[in-house]
LOMAR-983859 format. One record per residue (C-alpha): x, y, z. Coordinates in steps of 0.5 Angstrom, whole numbers, plus 2048, in hexadecimal, padded with zeros to 3 digits. Layout:
<kegus>
((X Y Z))
...
</kegus>
This chain:
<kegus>
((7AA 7F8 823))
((7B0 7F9 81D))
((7AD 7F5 817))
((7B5 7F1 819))
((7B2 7EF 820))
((7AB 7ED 81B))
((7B0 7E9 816))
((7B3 7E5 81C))
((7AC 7E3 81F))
((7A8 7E2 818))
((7AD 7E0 813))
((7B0 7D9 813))
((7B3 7D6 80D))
((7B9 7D8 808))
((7B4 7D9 803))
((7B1 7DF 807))
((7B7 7E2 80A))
((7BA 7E2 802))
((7B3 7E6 800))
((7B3 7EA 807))
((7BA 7EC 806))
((7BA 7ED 7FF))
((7B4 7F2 800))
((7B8 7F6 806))
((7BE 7F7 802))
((7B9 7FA 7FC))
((7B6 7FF 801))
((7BC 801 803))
((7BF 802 7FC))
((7C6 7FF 7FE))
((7CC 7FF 7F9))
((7CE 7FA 7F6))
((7D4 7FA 7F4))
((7D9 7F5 7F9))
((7D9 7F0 7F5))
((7D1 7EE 7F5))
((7CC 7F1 7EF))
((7C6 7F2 7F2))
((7C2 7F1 7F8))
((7C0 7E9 7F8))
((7C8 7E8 7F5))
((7C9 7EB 7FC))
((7C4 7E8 800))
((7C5 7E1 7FD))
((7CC 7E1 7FF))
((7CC 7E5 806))
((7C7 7DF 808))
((7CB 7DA 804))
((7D1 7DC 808))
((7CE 7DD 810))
((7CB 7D6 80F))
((7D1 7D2 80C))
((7CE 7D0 807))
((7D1 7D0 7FF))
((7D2 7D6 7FC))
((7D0 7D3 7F6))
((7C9 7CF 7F8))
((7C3 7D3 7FA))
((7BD 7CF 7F7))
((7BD 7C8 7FC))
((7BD 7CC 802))
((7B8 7D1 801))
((7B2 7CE 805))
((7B7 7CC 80A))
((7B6 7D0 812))
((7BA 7D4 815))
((7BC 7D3 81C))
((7BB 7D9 821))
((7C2 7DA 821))
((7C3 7DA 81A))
((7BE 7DF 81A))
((7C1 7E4 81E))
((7C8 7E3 81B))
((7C5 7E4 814))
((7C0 7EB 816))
((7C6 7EE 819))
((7C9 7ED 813))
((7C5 7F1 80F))
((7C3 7F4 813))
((7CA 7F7 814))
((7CB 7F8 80C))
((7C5 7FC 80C))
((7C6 801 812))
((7CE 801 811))
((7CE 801 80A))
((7D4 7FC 80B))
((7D6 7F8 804))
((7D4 7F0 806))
((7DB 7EE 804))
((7DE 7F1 80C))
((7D7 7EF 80E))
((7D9 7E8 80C))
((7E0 7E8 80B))
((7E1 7E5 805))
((7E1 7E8 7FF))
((7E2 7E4 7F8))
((7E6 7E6 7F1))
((7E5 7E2 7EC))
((7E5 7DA 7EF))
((7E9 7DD 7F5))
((7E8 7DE 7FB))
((7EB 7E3 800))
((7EA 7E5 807))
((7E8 7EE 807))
((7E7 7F3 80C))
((7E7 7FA 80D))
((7EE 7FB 80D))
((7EE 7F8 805))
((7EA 7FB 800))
((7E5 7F5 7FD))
((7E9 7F2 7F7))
((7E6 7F2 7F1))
((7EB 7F4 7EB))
((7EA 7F3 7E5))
((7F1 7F0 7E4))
((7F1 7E9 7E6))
((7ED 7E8 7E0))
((7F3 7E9 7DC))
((7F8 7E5 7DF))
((7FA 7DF 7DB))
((7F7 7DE 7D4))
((7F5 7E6 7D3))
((7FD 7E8 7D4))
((800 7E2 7CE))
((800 7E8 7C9))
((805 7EB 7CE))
((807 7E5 7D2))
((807 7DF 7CE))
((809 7DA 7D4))
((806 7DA 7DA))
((80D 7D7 7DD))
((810 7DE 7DA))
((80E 7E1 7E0))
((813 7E0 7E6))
((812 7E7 7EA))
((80C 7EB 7EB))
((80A 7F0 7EE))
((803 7F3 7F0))
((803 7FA 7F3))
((7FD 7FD 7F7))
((7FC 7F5 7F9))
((7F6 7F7 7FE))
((7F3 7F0 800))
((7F9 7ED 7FC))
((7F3 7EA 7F7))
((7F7 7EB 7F1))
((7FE 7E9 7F3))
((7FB 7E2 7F5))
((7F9 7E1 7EF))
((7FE 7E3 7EC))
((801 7DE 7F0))
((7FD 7D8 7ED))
((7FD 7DA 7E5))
((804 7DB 7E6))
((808 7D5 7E9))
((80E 7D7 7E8))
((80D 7DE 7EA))
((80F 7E0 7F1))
((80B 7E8 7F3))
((80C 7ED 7F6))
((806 7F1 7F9))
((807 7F7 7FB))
((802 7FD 7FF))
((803 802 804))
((7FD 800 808))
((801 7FC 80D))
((7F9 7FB 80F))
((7F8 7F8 808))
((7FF 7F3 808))
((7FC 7F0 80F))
((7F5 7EE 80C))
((7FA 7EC 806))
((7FF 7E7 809))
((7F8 7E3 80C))
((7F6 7E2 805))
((7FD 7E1 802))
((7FE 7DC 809))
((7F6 7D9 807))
((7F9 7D7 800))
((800 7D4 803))
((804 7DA 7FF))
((808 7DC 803))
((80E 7D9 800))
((80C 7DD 7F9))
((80A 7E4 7FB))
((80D 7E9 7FE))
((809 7EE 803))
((80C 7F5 802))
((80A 7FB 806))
((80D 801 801))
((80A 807 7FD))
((80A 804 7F6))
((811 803 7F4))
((814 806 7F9))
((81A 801 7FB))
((818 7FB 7F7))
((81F 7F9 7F3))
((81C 7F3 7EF))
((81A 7F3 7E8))
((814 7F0 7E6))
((811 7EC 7E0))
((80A 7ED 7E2))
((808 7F4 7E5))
((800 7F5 7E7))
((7FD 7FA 7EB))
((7F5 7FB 7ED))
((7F7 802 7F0))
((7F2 808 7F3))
((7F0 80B 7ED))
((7E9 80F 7EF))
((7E9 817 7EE))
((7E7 81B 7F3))
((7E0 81E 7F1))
((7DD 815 7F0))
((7E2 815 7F8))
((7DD 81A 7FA))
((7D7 817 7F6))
((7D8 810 7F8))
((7D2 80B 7FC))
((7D3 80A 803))
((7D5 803 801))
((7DC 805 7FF))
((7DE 80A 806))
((7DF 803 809))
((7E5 802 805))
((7EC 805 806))
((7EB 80B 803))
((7F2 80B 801))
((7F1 806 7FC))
((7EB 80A 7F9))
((7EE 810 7F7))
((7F4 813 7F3))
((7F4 81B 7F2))
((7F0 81F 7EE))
((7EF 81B 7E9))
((7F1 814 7EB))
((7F6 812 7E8))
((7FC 815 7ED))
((7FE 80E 7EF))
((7FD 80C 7E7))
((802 811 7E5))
((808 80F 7E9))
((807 808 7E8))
((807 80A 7E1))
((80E 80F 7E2))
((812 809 7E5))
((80F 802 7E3))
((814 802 7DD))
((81A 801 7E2))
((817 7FB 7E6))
((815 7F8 7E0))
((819 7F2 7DD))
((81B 7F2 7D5))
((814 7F1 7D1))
((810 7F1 7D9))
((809 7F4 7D9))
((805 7F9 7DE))
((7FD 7F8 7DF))
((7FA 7FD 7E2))
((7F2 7FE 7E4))
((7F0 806 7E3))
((7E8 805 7E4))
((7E5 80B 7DF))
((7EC 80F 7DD))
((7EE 80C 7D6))
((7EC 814 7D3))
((7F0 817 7D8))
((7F7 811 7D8))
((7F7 812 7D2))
((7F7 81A 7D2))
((7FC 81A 7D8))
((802 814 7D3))
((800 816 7CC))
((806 813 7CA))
((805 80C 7CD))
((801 807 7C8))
((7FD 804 7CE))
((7F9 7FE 7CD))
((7F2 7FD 7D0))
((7F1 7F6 7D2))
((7EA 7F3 7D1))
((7E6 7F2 7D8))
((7DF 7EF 7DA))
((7DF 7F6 7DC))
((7E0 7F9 7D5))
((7E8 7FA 7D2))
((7E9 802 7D5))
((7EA 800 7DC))
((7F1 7FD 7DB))
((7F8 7FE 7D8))
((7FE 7FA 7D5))
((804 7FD 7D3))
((80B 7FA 7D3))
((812 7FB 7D5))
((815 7FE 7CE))
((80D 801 7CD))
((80F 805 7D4))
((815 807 7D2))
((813 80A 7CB))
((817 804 7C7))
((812 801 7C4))
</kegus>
């Protein structure tokens, strides 16, 4: 008998599939790194999930039982991300930024960009209104997390999200549609800038940044993900450096391009000695993300 057919017969209450499940996902020694920071985060918040539960309340329901059916459902479950190595977000669908919800699966990687911590408040040095902002773009939108928030913290903004994955823009359009933004963000399938003729107030972009060395050291958890939104060349700043060269031209008079580099401060600063990059700070620490200006781009400030 597999120890999950002894869990169906001898475990019956939350409180014993959160510890059963918690232990399981320690033996394993899974990666966390999907949006959850350790096994009982994950475990609370798969059984929390499959059992249609609040996200944010565990306590009341702990000695409560589990039919045979939520059972079954929630151990080949866990028994899916063990043996799969599958990140819980496309287990469940779901994944979360912030305060905000978004549906995931294969086709997008899971978002978890530093970036939306910065809109609004964190910009008045350089965007003193919110309502200043009337066009936006978020390139590499991926599951189009950011330019939905964009889209909150910025009413008057209308978004253009842009990725060369035609497989990303369709999870995207379900958010966009989830949020009833269609009317502002515009889902475009290029590379980048390439045939964009808008210029832009608020340009962000969390784009592929990893070097191909961590590529080929990465845990299982990540080779579920779109590999073309993990990797950028040798060093990982491929897709940085064009966005770089050409931002200045689609940016309005006194806009700003925010950048999300992972941890290749050193080497950006190496490859554009000549551009006062300034580091915001993050939850995650001020190396990960950057602001430069239209007139900073173009070397006139």
């Amino acid at each position: 008998m597999s120890v999950f057919d002894a869990a169906a017969q001898q475990l019956h209450s939350v409180r014993d599939f959160l510890r059963f499940t918690v232990s399981q996902f320690e033996e394993a020694k899974l990666f966390f790194g999907h949006g959850n920071n350790s096994a009982y985060d994950e475990a609370a918040y798969l059984l929390l999930h499959t059992l249609h539960l609040p996200l944010d309340t565990l306590e009341p329901f702990l000695d409560a039982r589990l039919l045979d059916t939520e059972k079954g459902t929630l151990l080949h479950l866990v028994q899916r991300r063990i043996s799969e190595r599958i990140p819980v977000a496309y287990l469940t669908n779901q994944a979360w930024q912030g305060e905000y919800e978004f549906y995931v699966d294969e086709r997008v990687i899971v978002p978890r960009s530093f970036i939306y911590e910065l809109l609004g408040e964190p910009l008045r040095l350089w965007i003193e209104y919110d309502e200043l902002v009337h066009s936006a773009l978020d390139l590499c939108t991926g599951s189009g997390a950011l330019a939905i928030q964009m889209a909150h913290c910025y009413p008057d903004a209308v978004i253009d999200a842009v990725d060369i994955s035609l497989d990303a823009l369709e999870v995207a359009a379900i958010n966009v549609e989830n949020y009833g933004l269609q009317e502002r963000i515009n889902l475009i399938h290029t590379d980048l800038f390439t045939g964009i003729d808008n210029t832009y107030d608020l340009i962000v972009s969390n784009p592929p940044y990893v070097d191909a060395e961590s590529v080929e050291q990465l845990p299982e958890e990540y080779l579920h993900e779109p590999e073309l939104a993990l990797g950028s060349g040798e060093d990982g700043l491929d897709v940085t450096r064009q966005i770089i060269q050409q931002a200045a031209r689609y940016l309005n008079p006194h806009g700003v391009l925010v950048v999300e580099i992972g941890h290749n401060r050193e080497i950006l600063e190496q490859a554009f000695p000549e551009l006062p990059f300034t580091w915001l700070s993050t939850s995650g620490g001020d190396g990960f993300v950057f602001l430069l200006s239209r007139e900073q781009l173009l070397g006139e400030e």
